[in-house]
C-alpha distance (Angstrom), angle and dihedral (degrees) to the residues before:
residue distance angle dihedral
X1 . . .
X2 3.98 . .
X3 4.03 124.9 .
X4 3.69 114.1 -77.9
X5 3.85 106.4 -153.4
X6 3.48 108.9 -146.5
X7 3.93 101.0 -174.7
X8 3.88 114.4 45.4
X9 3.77 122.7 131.4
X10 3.91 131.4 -154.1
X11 3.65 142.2 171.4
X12 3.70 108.3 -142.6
X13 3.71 123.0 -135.0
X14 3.73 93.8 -128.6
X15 4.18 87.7 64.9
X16 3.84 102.2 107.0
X17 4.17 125.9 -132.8
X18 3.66 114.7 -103.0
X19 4.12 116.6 -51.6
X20 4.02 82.6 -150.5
X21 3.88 145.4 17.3
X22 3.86 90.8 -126.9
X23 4.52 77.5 56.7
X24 4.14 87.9 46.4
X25 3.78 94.1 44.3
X26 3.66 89.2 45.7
X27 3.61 91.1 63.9
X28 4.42 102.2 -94.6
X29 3.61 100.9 153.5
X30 3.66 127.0 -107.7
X31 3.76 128.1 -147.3
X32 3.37 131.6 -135.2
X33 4.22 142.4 -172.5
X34 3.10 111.0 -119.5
X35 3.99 108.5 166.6
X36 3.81 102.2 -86.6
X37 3.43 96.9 -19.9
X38 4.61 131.7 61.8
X39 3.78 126.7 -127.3
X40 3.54 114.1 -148.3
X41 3.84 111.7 -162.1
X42 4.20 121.3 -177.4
X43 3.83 106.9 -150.6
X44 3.75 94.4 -13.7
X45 3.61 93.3 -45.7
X46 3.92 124.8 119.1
X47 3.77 115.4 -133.4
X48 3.33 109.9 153.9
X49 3.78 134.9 25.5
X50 3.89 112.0 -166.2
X51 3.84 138.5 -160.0
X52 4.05 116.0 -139.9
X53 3.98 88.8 -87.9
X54 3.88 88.7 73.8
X55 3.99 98.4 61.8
X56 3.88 104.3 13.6
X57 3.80 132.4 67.2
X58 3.03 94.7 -162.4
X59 3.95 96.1 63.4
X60 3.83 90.8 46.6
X61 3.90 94.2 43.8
X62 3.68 79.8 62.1
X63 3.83 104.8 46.3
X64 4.14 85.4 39.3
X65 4.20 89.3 59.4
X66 3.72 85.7 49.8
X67 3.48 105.5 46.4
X68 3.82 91.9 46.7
X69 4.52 91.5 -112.5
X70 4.13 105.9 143.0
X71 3.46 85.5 -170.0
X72 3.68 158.6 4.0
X73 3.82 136.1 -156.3
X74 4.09 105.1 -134.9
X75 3.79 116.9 -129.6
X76 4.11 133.0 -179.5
X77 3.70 116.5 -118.8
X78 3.83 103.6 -89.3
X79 4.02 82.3 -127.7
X80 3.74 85.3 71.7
X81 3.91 99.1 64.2
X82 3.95 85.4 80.6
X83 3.82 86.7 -169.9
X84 3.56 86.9 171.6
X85 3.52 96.2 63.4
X86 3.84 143.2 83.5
X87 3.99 105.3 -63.2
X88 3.69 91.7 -129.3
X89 3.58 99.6 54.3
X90 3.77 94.1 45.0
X91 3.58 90.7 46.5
X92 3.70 96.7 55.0
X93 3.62 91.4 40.0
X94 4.16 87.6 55.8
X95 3.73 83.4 46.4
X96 4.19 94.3 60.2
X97 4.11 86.5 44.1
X98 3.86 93.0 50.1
X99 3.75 100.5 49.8
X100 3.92 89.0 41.5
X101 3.56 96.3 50.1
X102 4.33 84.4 37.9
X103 4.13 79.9 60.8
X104 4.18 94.7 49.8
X105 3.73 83.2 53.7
X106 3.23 102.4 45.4
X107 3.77 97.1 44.1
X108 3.73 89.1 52.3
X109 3.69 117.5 30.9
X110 3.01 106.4 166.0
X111 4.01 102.5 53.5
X112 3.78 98.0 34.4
X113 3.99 143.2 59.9
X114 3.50 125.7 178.5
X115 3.59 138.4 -123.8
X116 4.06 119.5 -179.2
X117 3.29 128.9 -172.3
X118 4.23 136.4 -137.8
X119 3.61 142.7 -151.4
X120 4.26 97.0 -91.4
X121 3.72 91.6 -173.8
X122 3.24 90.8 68.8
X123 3.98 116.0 45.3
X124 3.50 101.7 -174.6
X125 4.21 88.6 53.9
X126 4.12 86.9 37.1
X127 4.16 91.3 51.4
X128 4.38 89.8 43.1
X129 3.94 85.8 56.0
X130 3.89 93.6 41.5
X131 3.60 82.0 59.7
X132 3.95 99.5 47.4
X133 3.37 93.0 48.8
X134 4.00 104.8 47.6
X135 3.65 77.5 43.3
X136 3.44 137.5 51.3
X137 4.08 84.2 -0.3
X138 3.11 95.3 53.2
X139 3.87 97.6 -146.0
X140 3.25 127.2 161.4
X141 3.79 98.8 -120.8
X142 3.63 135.2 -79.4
X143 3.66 158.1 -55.2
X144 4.18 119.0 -130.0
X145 3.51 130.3 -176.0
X146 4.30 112.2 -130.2
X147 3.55 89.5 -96.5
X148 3.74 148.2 10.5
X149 3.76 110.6 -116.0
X150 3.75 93.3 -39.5
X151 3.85 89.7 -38.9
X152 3.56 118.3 128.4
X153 3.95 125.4 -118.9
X154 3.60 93.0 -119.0
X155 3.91 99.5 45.3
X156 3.71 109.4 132.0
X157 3.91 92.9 -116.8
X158 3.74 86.2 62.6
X159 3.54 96.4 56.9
X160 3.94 97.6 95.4
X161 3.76 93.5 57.1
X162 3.89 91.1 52.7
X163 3.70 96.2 37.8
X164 4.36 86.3 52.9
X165 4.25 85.8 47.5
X166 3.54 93.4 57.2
X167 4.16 93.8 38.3
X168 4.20 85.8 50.1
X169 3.77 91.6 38.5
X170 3.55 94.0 -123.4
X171 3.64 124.0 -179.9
X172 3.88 110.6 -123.7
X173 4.04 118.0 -150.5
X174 3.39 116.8 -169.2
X175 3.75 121.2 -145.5
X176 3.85 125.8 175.5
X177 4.03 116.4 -122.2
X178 3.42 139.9 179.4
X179 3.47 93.2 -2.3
X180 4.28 130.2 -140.3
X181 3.16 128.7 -76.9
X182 4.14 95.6 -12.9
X183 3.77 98.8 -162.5
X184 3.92 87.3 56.3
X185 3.61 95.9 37.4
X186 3.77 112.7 26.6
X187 3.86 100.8 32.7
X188 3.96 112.2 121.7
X189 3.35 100.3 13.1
X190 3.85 95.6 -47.6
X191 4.09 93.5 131.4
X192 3.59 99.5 86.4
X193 4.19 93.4 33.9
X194 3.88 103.9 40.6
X195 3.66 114.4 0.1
X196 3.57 93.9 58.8
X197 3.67 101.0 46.7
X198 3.73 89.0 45.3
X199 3.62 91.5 55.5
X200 4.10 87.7 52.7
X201 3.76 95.4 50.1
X202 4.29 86.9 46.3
X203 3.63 90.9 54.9
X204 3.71 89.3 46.3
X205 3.68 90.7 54.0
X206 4.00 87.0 60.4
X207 3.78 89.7 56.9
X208 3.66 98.6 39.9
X209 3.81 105.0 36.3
X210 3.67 94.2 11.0
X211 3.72 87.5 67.5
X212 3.76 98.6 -124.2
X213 3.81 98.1 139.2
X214 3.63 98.3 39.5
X215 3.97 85.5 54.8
X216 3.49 82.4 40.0
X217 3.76 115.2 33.1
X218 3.82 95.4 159.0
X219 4.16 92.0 48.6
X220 3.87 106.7 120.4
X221 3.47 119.1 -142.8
X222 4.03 148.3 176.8
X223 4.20 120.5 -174.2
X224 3.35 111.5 -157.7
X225 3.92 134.4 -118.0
X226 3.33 91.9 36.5
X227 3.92 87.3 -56.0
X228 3.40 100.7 -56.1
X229 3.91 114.8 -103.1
X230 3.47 95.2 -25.5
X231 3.36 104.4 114.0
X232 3.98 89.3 51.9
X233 3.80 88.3 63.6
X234 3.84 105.6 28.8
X235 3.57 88.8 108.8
X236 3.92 98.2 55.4
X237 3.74 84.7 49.0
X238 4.18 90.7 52.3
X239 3.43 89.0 43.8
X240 4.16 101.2 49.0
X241 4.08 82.6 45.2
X242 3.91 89.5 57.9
X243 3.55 93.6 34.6
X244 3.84 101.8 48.1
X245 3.97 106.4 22.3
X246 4.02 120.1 -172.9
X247 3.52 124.7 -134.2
X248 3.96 94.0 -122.3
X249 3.58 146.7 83.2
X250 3.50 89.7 -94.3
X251 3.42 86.2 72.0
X252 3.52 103.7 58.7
X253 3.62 95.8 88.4
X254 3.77 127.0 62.1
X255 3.86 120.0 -130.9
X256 3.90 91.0 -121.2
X257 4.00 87.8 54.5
X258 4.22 93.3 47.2
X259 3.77 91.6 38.8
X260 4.09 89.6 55.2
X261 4.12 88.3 54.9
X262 3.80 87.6 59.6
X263 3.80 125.2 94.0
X264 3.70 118.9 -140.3
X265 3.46 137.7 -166.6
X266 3.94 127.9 -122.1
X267 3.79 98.0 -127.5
X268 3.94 100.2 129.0
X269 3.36 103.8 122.4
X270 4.16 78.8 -152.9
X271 4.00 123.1 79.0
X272 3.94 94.0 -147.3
X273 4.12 89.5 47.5
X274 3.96 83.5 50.5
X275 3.87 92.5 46.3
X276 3.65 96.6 46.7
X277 4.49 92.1 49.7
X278 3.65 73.0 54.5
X279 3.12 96.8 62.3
X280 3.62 98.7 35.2
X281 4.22 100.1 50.4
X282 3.82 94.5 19.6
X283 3.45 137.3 -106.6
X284 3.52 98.0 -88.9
X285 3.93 87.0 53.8
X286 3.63 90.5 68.6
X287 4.20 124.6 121.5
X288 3.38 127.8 -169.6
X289 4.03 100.7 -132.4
X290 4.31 124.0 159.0
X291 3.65 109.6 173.0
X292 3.79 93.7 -110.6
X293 2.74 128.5 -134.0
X294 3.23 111.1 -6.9
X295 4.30 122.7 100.2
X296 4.33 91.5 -90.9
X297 3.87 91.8 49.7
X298 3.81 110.1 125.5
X299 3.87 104.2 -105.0
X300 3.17 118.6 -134.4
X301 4.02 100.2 30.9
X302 3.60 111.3 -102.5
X303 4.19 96.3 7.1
X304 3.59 82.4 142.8
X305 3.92 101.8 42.1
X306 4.31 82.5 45.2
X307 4.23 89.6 47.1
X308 4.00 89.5 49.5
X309 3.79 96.2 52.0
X310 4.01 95.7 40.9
X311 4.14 80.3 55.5
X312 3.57 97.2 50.5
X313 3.82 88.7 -122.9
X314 3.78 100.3 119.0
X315 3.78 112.5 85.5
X316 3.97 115.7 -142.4
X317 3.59 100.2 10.0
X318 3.63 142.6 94.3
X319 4.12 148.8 170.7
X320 3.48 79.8 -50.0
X321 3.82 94.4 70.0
X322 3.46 103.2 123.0
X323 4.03 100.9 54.8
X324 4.34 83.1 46.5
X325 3.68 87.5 49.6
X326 3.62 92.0 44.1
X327 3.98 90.8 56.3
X328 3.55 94.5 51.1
X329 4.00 94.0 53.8
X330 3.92 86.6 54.0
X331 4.18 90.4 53.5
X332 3.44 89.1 47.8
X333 4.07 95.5 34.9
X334 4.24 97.3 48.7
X335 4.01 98.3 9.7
X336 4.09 84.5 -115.2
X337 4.34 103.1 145.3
């Protein structure tokens, strides 16, 4: 069996320019020609420059065939959610994305899934899309950023959304966005090595300690980059659990147990990080996920997965990595064990 990519993002052609200035100003993304490649500015800003992979199908068909990928799951660009902004406009912005990405899938079934996204800030807007999209989309579920305009995942006003993921059977990805406290966490370069993995292993929190998936225990969900840096402090986490138990349901379960229902993806970069989120969420709890196709993405697909198994530092899995891998995206992806 060929790599399945779990974690890939795009931003479809067919995703129109702003229907209003209040939409542009409010951070909808704007397009533009740039040779070969597109610059996407928010608000007159550029934050992303991308190669034909990150709007065509075509293109990434292409590089997919060469690099040996049978298939990708589709994902916005987490700067996209616009959490931040007025629910309407973010809502009709995840709208566009959804039925474009709906169309890639559709138009290619066998080589693509979908994931949407919704407006989080506003649950009754976030639960409506939920519903379009494991509807009449047909998507597999969606992407969410690790918290909704400084709200945290398990918040009590977020409860509806989560409560209508698990009833749909939604799969969940988790992907970090605007992170904490960015001139402590993102200064220097520190975005893509710290803030972002901090932001993963916050959002975890909520579903561990927050009490998500005891509220939740049939929620399906994958953290990316390889969860962040929870695996480095699963341990403290155990340990505070046994030392300092609470008299509630939340309790019931240990972190170890909750942490081992979560799916993770492989993005490391490091074979020991990899083994030890092995060890951590289990083996079969592994993704393959790269970042495609943007500049960070790990080149080639599953260098790190290939690195860890060579090294005899990934528990309960072998040459045949990317068929295992492959299985575990489809439990988490359609809920099938």
């Amino acid at each position: 069996m060929t790599m399945l990519d779990v974690h890939t993002h795009i931003l479809p052609a067919a995703v129109p320019g702003p229907p209003s200035e209040a939409a542009r100003r409010a951070g909808w993304p704007v397009v533009e020609r740039d040779g070969d490649r597109r610059r996407v500015l928010q608000d007159e800003t550029l934050v992303r420059t991308l190669t034909p992979p990150g709007w065509d199908a075509g293109a990434r068909l292409a590089e997919m065939d060469a690099a040996g990928v049978g298939g990708q799951v589709l994902m916005p660009i987490p700067f996209t959610f616009l959490y931040e902004a007025d629910p309407a406009v973010t809502d009709r912005l995840a709208r566009e994305q959804n039925d474009a990405i709906a169309q890639l899938c559709a138009a290619e079934p066998e080589r693509f899934t979908g994931l949407g996204t919704v407006a989080l800030q506003d649950t009754g807007r976030a639960v409506a899309e939920l519903r379009r999209v494991m509807g009449p989309l047909g998507l597999a579920g969606v992407e969410i950023g690790t918290h909704a305009a400084g709200t945290p995942l398990h918040a009590p006003r977020l409860a509806p959304f989560f409560a209508a993921a698990e009833e749909l059977g939604a799969a969940v990805f988790v992907h970090p966005a605007s992170p904490l406290a960015p001139g402590r966490t993102a200064h220097s370069g520190l975005a893509f090595g710290l803030a972002r993995p901090v932001e993963t292993t916050l959002a975890t929190g909520s579903f561990v300690h927050g009490g998500l998936l005891v509220r939740h225990p049939r929620l399906r969900v994958c953290l990316a980059h390889g969860g962040g840096c929870t695996a480095m402090i699963a341990g403290r986490w155990q340990h505070g659990w046994e030392r300092l138990p609470r008299p509630d349901a939340l309790a019931a379960e240990s972190p170890r147990e909750l942490l081992g229902r979560m799916w993770a993806d492989t993005l490391t970069y490091d074979p020991d990080a990899l083994g030890l989120a092995a060890r951590v969420f289990g083996p079969g709890r592994l993704v393959l996920g790269t970042d495609y196709p943007f500049t960070a993405a790990e080149r080639p697909p599953g260098a790190t997965v290939a690195r860890a198994v060579r090294d005899g530092v990934l528990p309960g899995h072998d040459a045949g990595w990317p068929s295992a891998l492959a299985r575990n995206a489809h439990c988490f992806l359609t809920g099938a064990s």
